[in-house]
N, CA, C and O atoms as a GROMACS GRO file, in nm:
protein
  168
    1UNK      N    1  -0.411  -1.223  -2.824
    1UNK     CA    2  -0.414  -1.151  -2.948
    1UNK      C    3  -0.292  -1.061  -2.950
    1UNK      O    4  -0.271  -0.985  -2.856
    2UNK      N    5  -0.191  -1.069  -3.079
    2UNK     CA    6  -0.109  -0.940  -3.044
    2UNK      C    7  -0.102  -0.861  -3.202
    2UNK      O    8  -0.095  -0.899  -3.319
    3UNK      N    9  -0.106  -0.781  -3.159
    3UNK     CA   10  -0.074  -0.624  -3.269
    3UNK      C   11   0.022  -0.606  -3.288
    3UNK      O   12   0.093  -0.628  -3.189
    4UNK      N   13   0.090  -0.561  -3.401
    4UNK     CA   14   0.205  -0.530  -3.432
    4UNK      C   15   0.202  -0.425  -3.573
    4UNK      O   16   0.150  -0.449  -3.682
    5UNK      N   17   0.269  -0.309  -3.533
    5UNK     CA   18   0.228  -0.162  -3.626
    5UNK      C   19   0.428  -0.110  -3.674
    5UNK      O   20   0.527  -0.095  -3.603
    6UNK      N   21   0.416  -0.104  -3.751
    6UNK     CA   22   0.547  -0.032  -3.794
    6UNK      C   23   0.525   0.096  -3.857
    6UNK      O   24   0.433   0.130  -3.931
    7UNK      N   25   0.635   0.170  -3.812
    7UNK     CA   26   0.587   0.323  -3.876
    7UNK      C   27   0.777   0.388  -3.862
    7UNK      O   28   0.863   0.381  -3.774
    8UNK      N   29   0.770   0.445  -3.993
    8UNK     CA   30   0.916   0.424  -4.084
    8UNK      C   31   1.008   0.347  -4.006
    8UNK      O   32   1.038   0.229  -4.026
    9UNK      N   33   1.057   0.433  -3.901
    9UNK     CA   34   1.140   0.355  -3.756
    9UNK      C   35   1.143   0.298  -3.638
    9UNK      O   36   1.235   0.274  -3.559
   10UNK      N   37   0.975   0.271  -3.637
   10UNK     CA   38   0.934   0.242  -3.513
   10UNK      C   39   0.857   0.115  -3.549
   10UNK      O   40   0.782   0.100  -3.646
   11UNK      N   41   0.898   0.002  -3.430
   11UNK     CA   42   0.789  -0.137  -3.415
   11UNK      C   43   0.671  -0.102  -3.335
   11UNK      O   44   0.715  -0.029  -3.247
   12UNK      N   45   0.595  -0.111  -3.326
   12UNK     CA   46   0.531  -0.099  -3.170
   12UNK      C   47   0.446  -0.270  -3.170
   12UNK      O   48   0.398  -0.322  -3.270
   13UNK      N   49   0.445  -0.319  -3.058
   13UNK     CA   50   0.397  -0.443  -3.018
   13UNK      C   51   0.294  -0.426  -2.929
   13UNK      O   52   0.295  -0.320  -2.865
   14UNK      N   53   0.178  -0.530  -2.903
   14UNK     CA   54   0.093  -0.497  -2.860
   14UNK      C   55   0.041  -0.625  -2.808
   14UNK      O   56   0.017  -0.702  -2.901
   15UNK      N   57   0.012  -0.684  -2.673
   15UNK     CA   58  -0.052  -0.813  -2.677
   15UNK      C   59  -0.156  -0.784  -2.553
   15UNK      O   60  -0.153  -0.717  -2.450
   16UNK      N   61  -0.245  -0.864  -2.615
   16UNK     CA   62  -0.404  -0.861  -2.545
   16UNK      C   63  -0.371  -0.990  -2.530
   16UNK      O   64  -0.307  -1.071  -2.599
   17UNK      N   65  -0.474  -0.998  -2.342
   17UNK     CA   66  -0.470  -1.161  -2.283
   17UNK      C   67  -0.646  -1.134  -2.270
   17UNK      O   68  -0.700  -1.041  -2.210
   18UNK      N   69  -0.713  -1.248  -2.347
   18UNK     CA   70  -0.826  -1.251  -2.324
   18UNK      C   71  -0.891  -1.410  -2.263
   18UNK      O   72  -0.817  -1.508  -2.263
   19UNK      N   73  -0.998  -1.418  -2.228
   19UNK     CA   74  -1.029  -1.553  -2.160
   19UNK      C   75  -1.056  -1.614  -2.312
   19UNK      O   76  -1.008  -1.590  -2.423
   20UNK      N   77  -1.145  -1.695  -2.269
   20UNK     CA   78  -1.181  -1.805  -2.413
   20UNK      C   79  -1.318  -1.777  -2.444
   20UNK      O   80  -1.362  -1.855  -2.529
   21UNK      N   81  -1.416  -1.674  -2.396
   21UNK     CA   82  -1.517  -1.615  -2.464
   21UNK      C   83  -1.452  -1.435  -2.482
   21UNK      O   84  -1.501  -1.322  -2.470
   22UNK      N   85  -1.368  -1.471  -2.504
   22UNK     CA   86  -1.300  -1.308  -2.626
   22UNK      C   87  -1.319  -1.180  -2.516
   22UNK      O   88  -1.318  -1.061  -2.549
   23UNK      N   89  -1.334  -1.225  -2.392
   23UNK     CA   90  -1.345  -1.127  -2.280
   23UNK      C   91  -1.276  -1.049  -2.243
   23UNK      O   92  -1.170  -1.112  -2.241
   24UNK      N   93  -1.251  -0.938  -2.204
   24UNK     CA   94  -1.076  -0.892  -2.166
   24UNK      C   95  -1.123  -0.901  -1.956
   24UNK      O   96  -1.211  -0.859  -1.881
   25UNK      N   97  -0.941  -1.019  -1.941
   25UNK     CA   98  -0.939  -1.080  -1.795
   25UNK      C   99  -0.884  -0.942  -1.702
   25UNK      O  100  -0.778  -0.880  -1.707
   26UNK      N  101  -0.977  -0.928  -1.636
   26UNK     CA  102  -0.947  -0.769  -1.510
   26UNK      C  103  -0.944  -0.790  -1.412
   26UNK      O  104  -0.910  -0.696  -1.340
   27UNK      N  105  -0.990  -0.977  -1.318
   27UNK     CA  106  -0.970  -0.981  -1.201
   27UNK      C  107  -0.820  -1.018  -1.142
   27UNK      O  108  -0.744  -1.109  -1.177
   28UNK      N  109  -0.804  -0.925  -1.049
   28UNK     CA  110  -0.646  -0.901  -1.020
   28UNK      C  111  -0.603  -1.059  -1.018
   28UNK      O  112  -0.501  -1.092  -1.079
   29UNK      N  113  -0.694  -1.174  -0.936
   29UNK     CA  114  -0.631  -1.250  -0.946
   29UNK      C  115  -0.588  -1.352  -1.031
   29UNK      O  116  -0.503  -1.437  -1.002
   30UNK      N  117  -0.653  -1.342  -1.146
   30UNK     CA  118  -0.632  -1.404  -1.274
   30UNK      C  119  -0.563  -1.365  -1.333
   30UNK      O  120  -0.492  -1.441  -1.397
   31UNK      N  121  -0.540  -1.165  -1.348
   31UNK     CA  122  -0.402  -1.146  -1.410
   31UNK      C  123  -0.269  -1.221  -1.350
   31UNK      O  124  -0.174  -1.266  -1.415
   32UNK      N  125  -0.290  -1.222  -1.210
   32UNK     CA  126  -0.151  -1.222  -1.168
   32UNK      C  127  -0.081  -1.410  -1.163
   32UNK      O  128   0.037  -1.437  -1.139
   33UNK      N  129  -0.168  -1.493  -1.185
   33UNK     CA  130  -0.145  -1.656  -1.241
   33UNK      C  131  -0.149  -1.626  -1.392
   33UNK      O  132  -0.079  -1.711  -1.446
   34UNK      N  133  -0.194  -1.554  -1.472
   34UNK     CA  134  -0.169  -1.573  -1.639
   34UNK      C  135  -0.017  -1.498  -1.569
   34UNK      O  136   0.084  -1.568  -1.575
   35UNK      N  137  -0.006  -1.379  -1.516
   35UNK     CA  138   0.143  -1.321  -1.538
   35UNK      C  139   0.261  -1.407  -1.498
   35UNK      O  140   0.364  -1.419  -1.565
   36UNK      N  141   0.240  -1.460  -1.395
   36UNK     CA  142   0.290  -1.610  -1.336
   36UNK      C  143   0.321  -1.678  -1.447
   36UNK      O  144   0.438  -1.688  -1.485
   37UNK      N  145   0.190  -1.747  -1.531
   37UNK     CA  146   0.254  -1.848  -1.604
   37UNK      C  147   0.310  -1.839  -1.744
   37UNK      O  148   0.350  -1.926  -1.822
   38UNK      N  149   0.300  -1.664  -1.754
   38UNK     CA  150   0.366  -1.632  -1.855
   38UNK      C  151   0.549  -1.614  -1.827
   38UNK      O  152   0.641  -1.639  -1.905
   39UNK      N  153   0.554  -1.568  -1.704
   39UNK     CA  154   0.684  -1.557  -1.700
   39UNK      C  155   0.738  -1.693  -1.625
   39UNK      O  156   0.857  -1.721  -1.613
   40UNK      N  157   0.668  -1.744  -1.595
   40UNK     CA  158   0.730  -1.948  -1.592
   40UNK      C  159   0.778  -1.954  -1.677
   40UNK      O  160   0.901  -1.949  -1.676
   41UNK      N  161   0.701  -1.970  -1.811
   41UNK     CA  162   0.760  -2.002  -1.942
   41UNK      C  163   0.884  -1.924  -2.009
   41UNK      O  164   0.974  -1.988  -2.063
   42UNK      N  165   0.887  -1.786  -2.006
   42UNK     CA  166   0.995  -1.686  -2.049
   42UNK      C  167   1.114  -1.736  -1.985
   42UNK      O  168   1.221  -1.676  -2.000
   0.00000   0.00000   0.00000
């Protein structure tokens, strides 16, 4: 999910990584393979 807010001069961005029942993911080791395969791709 990502957010995105503008305010006169400012962007601010915002992205939520959630599983596939809308969960928010907190076990260290699942962040750190989504962070993995996010920055594979980047």
């Amino acid at each position: 999910m990502a957010k995105i807010a503008t305010k006169v001069d400012q962007v601010v961005d915002v992205f939520y990584v959630r599983d596939f029942e809308g969960q928010k993911v907190d076990e260290p080791e699942r962040v750190d393979k989504i962070k993995q395969a996010i920055l594979g791709i980047l």
